[in-house]
ZAMARGU-4260 file (C-alpha; in steps of 0.2 Angstrom, whole numbers, plus 5000, padded with zeros to 4 digits):
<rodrens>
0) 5575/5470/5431 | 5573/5460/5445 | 5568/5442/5441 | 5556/5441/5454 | 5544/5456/5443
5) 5541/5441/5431 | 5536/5428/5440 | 5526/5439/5453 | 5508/5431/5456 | 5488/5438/5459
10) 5483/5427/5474 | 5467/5421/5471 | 5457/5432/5484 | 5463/5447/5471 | 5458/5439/5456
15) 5441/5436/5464 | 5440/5453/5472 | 5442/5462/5456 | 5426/5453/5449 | 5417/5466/5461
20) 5422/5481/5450 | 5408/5491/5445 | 5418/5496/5430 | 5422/5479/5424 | 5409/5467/5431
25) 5400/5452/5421 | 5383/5449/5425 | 5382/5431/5432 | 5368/5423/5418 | 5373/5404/5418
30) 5369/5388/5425 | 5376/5371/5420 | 5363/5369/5404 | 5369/5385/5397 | 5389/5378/5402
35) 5385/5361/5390 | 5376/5368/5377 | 5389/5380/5375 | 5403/5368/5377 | 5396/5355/5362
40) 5390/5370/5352 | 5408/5376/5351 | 5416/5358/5349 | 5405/5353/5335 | 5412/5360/5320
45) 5423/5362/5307 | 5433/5344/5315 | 5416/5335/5313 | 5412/5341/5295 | 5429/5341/5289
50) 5443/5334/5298 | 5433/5316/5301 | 5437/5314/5280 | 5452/5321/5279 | 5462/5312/5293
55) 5457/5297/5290 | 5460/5298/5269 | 5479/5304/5275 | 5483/5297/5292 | 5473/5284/5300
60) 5458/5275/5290 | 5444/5269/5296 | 5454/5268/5315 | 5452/5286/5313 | 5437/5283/5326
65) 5449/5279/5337 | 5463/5293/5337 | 5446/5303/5340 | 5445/5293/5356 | 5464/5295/5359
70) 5461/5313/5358 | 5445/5315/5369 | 5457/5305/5382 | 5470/5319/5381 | 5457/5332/5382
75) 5449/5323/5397 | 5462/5323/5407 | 5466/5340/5405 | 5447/5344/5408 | 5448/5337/5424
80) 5461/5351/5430 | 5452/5362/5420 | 5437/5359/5432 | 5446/5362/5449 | 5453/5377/5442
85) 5438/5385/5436 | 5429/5381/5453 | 5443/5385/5464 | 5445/5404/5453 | 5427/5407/5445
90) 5436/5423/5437 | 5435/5427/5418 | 5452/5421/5409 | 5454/5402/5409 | 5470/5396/5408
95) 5478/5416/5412 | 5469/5416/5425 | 5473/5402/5434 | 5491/5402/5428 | 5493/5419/5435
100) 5488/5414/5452 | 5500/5400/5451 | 5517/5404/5439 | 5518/5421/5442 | 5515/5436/5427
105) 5526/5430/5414 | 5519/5413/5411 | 5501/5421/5411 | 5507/5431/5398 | 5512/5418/5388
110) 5496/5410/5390 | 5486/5423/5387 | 5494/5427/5370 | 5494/5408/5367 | 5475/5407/5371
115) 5475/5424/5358 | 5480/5412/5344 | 5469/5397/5350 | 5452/5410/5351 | 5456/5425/5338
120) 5464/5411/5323 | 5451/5398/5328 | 5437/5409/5325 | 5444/5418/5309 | 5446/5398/5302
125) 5432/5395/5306 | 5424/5412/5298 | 5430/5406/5281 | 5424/5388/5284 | 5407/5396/5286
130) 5410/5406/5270 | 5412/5391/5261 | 5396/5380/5265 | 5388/5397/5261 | 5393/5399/5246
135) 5388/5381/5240 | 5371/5384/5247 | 5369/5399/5238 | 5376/5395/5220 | 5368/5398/5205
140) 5355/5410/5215 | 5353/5428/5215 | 5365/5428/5232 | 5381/5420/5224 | 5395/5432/5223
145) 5408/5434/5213 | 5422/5423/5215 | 5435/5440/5220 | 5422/5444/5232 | 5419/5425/5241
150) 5436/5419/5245 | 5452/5425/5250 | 5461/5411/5243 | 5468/5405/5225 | 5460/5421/5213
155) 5451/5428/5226 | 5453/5447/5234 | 5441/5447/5250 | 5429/5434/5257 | 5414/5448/5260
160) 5402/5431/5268 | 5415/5428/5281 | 5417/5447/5284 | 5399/5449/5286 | 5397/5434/5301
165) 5411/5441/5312 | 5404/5457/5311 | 5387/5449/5317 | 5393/5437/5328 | 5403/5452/5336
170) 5385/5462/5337 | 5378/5447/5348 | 5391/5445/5361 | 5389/5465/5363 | 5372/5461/5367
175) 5374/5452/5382 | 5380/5434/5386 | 5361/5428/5390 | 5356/5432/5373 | 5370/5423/5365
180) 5365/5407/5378 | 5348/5407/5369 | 5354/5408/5351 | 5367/5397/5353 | 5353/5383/5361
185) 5344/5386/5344 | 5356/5384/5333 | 5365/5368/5345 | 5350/5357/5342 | 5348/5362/5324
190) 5365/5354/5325 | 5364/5340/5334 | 5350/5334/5325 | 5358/5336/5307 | 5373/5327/5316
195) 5361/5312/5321 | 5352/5308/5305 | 5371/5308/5297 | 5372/5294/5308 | 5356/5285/5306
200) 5353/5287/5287 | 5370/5281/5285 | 5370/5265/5295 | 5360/5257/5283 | 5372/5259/5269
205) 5388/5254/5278 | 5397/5240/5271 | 5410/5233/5283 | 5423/5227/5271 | 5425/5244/5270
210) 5431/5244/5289 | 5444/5229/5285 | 5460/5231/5288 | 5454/5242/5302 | 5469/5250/5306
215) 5479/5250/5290 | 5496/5245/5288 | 5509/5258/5290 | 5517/5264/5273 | 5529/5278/5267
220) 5520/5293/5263 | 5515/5300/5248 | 5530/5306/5235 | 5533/5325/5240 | 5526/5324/5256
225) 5544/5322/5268 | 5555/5335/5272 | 5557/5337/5288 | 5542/5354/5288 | 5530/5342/5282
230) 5533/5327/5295 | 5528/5326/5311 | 5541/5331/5325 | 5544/5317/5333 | 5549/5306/5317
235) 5560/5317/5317 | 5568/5318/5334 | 5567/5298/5335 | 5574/5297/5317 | 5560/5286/5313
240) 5558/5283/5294 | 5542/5295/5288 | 5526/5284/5289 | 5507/5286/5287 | 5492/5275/5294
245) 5496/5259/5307 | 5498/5263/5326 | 5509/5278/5322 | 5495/5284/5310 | 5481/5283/5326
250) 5493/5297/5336 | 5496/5307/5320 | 5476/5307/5319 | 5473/5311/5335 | 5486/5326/5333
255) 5477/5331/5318 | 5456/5328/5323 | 5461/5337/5342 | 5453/5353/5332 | 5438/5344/5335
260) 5439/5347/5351 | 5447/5363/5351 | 5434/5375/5365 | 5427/5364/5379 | 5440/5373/5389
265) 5430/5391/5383 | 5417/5384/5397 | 5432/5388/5408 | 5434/5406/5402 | 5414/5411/5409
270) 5417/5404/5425 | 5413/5424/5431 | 5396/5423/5424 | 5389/5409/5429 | 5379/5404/5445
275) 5388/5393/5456 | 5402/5390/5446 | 5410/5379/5458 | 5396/5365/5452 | 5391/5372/5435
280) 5407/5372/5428 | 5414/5355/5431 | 5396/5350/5424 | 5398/5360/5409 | 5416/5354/5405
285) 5411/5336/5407 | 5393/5336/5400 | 5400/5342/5383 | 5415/5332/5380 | 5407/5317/5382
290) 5391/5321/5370 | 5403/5327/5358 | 5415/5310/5358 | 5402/5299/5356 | 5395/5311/5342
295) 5413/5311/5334 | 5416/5291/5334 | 5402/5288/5328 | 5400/5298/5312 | 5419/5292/5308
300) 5411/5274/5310 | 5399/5277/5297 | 5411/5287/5286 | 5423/5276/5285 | 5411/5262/5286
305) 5400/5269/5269 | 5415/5271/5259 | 5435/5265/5257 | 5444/5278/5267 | 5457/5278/5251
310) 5442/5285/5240 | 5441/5300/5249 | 5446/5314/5243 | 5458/5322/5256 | 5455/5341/5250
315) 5437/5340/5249 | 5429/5355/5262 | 5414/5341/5263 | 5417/5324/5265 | 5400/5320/5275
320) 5392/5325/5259 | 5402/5317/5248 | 5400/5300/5258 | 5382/5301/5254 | 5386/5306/5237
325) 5394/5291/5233 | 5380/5280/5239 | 5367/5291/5227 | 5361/5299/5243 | 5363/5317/5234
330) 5347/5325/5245 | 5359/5322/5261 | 5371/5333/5253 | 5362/5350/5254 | 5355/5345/5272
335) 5374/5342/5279 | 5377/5361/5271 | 5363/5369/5281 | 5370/5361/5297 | 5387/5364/5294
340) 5385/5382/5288 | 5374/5385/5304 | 5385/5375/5316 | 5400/5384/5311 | 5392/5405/5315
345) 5390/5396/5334 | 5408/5388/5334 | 5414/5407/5328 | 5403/5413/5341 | 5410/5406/5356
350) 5428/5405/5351 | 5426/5427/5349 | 5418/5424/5366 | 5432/5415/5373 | 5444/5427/5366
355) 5436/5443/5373 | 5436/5437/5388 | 5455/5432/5391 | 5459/5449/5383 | 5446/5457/5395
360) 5456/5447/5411 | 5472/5452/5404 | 5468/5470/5403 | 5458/5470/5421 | 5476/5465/5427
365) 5485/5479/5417 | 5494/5467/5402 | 5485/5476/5390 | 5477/5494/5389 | 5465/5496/5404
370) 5453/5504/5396 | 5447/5489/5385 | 5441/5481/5401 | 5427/5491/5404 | 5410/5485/5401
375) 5395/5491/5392 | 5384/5500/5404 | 5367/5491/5399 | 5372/5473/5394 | 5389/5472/5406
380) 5400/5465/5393 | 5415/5469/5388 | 5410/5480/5374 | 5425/5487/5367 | 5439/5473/5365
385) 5424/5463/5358 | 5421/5476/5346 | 5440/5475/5343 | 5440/5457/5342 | 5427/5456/5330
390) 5435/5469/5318 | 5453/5459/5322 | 5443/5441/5316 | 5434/5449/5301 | 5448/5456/5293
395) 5462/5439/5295 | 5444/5429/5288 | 5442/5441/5275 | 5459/5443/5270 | 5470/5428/5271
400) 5468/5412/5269 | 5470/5401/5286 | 5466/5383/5280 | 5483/5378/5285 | 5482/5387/5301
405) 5473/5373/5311 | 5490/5363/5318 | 5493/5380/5323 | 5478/5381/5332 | 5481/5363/5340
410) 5499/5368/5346 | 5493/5380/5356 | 5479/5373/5366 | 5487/5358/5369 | 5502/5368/5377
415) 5488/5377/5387 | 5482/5360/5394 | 5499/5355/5397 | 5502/5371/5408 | 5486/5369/5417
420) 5490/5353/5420 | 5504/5356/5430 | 5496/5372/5439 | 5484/5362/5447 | 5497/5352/5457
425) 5508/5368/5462 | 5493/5376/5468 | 5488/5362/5477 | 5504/5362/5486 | 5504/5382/5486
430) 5485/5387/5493 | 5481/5371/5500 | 5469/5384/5512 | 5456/5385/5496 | 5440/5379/5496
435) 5438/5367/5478 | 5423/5364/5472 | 5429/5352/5464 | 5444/5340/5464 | 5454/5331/5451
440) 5457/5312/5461 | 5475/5308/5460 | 5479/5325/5456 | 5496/5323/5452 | 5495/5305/5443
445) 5481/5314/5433 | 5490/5331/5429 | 5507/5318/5426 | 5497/5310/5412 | 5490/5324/5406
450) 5505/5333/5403 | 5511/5315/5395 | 5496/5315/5384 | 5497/5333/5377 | 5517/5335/5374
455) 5514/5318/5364 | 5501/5325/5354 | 5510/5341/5351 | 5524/5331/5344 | 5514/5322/5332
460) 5512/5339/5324 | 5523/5344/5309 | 5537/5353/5309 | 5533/5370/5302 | 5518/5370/5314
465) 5532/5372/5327 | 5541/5384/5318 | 5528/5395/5317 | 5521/5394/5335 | 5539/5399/5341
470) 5537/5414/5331 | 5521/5418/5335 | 5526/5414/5356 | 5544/5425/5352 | 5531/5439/5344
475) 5523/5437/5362 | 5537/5441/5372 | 5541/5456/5363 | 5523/5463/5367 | 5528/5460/5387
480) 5542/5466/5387 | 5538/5482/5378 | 5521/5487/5387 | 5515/5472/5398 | 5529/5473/5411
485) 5527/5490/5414 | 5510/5493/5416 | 5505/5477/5427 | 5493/5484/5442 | 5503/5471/5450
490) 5521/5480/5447 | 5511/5498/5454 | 5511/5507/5437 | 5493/5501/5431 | 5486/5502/5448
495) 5491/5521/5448 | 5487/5526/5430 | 5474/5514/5424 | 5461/5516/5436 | 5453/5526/5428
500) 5452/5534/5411 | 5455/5553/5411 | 5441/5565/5411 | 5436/5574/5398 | 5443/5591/5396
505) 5431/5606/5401 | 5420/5615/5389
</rodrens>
């Protein structure tokens, strides 16, 4: 095998021609509104409504607010990359995409199946999240279910709520990405508003002793809690002595609460069905990171601020709620439920969204089964790996349990960024010939920082994270090497059997 078959690339003006298939073409719905409301409906969620308590109980305390601000740093900086990317290639895929045009097939590969975890996990997490606010809004109703029947965790057998909304959600996205726009600007400002009166009601009630020391002194952590698995990496590289909160304790947070930020970069991925994209997209990209860190900083502020950070409980699902409680706010309790359980069937939404879309790039180039690019001949979207994305994302959220799986989650993005990063500046020097609709300043200081940024963060990650995103990246290659590689359209064989499907046989 010659080594130039795996770093061959798909020059831009290809990547942008195939958008013209009338067999795999996406209607183009979105403008720049539609980009931010999906970009802060998929970013607030389950790091908002849990993460903000448990982080800061375990890492960081009340500086929690600013590992949020350390981590919307990180994801800035790779935004901006992010931006000229999707303007320079407005073609379904994200980060595949633009690596493919830039690293050659290999590296897209391992990108795509990277951004497989990061959609397809993320949304199943977040699946059962949703199943869990459900099934505290409906106890002691007619609609509670058994336990076997509500969780897949501890005594549980199947969790039937978080089967239920991926099949659902995976009825919307058939039905065409307009329609999805609309519900998810619904549900957003149903959101948004339950995030803001968590933030005014609470004002009142903070006590700032609460916030002194602000960033606590750094201590050993809890008994059972070393090991190298269970600490992050690079106390382990450095041989630093184990240690929780402080300035280490910011980083470690920041590593933890980026699931919070985990989906700004699914604006990237609907770069093909969006009106100018060269404009919308950066706007999108931007518009909703910012909304969501000032969102994110300042419900950690009043957390922190209503109650010590050591009295809350680090395994509670609900740590808004409890905040409340522990004022004798109770009523707030059942409102932040409501939010949550609504705000978390959009996050599920557009992560499914996201992943459909990078398997539906993948397969247009002939890394995956052709056929599961073509699009439904009424709504133009990629019916079927949708349809097999949702059956993929019901059954790992009815049937295991994935609260552990956000690190994983994490690890992956971040070494997306970190590879986008880096694309940006090679294909500067590449295609210096393309038109950008947008471009980083100080591209290369930018994308040097980025990349600084993210391998930092991923490092602040424990060590069984790592252990298992090797495995999964090592599962990857196999896949590749075994079916990828060989029916590429660039390497000839998909272009000659792929095109199309075979006829049906006579009758």
């Amino acid at each position: 095998m010659a080594k130039s078959e795996l770093f061959r690339t798909k020059s831009v003006e290809q990547s942008i021609k195939d958008t013209d298939d009338p067999e795999t073409r996406l209607n183009r719905n979105l403008g720049a509104i539609d980009l931010i409301v999906f970009g802060v409906g998929v970013i607030i969620g389950a790091g908002i409504f849990v993460l903000t308590g448990q982080a800061a109980a375990t890492t960081a305390g009340p500086a929690i607010a600013i590992s949020f601000l350390v981590a919307a740093l990180a994801c800035g900086l790779a935004a901006l990359c992010y931006a000229e990317f999707a303007s320079t290639v407005p073609v379904a895929g994200s980060a595949y995409t633009f690596s493919y045009a830039t690293f050659g097939e290999l590296i897209a590969w391992t990108i795509g199946w990277d951004l497989v975890l990061e959609f397809t996990v993320g949304s199943a997490a977040l699946a059962s999240g949703f199943s869990s606010y459900w099934n505290n809004l409906v106890e002691g109703t007619f609609l509670e279910l058994p336990e076997q029947l509500r969780t897949a965790a501890g005594s549980g057998v199947v969790d039937i709520p978080a089967i239920v909304i991926s099949l659902l959600v995976m009825w919307v996205l058939i039905q065409g990405i307009k329609f999805s726009s609309r519900i998810n600007q619904v549900v957003v400002a149903i959101k948004i508003a339950v995030v803001l009166l968590v933030i005014i009601a609470g004002i009142k009630y903070i006590d700032a002793q609460n916030w002194s020391p602000f960033v606590p002194p750094s201590e050993p952590p809890a008994a059972g809690e070393g090991g190298w698995l269970k600490v992050p990496l690079i106390q382990t590289l450095l041989g630093l002595e184990p240690a929780v909160y402080g300035a280490a304790g910011i980083f470690a947070g920041a590593a933890i609460v980026f699931f919070a930020f985990i989906g700004f970069d699914v604006v990237a991925t609907t770069a093909e069905e969006t009106h100018d994209p060269q404009r919308n997209v950066p706007i999108g990209i931007f518009g909703s990171l910012a909304i969501v860190t000032v969102l994110y900083m300042a419900v950690s502020l009043v957390i922190t601020g209503m109650q010590d950070f050591r009295d809350i409980d680090p395994n509670d699902g609900a740590p808004l709620a409890t905040a409340f409680d522990s004022v004798g706010v109770t009523w707030m309790g059942d409102v932040i439920s409501v939010g949550a359980c609504i705000g978390l069937v959009v996050v599920v939404m557009i992560l499914m969204l996201g992943q459909t879309r990078v398997a539906f790039a993948m397969a247009r180039d002939g890394l995956l089964p052709r056929w599961l690019a073509r699009t439904h001949p009424t709504h133009r979207t990629p019916y079927r790996i949708t349809i097999i994305t949702g059956l993929a994302v019901a059954a790992i959220s009815g049937f295991v349990d994935l609260s552990t799986l956000a690190d994983l989650v994490n690890i992956g993005t971040l070494f997306a960024f970190v590879l986008v990063s880096v694309g940006v500046v090679v294909l500067r020097r590449t295609r210096p010939d393309l038109e950008r609709g947008f471009r980083v300043p100080a591209a290369t200081l930018v994308a040097v920082l980025a990349v600084i940024a993210c391998v930092y963060l991923m490092l602040n990650l424990v060590g069984e994270t790592w252990v298992r995103f090797l495995v999964w990246m090592a599962l990857g290659f196999v896949v590749y090497f075994a079916y990828g590689r060989r029916h590429s359209r660039l390497g000839g064989v998909g272009e000659r059997t792929a095109a199309d499907e075979p006829s049906a046989p006579p009758t």
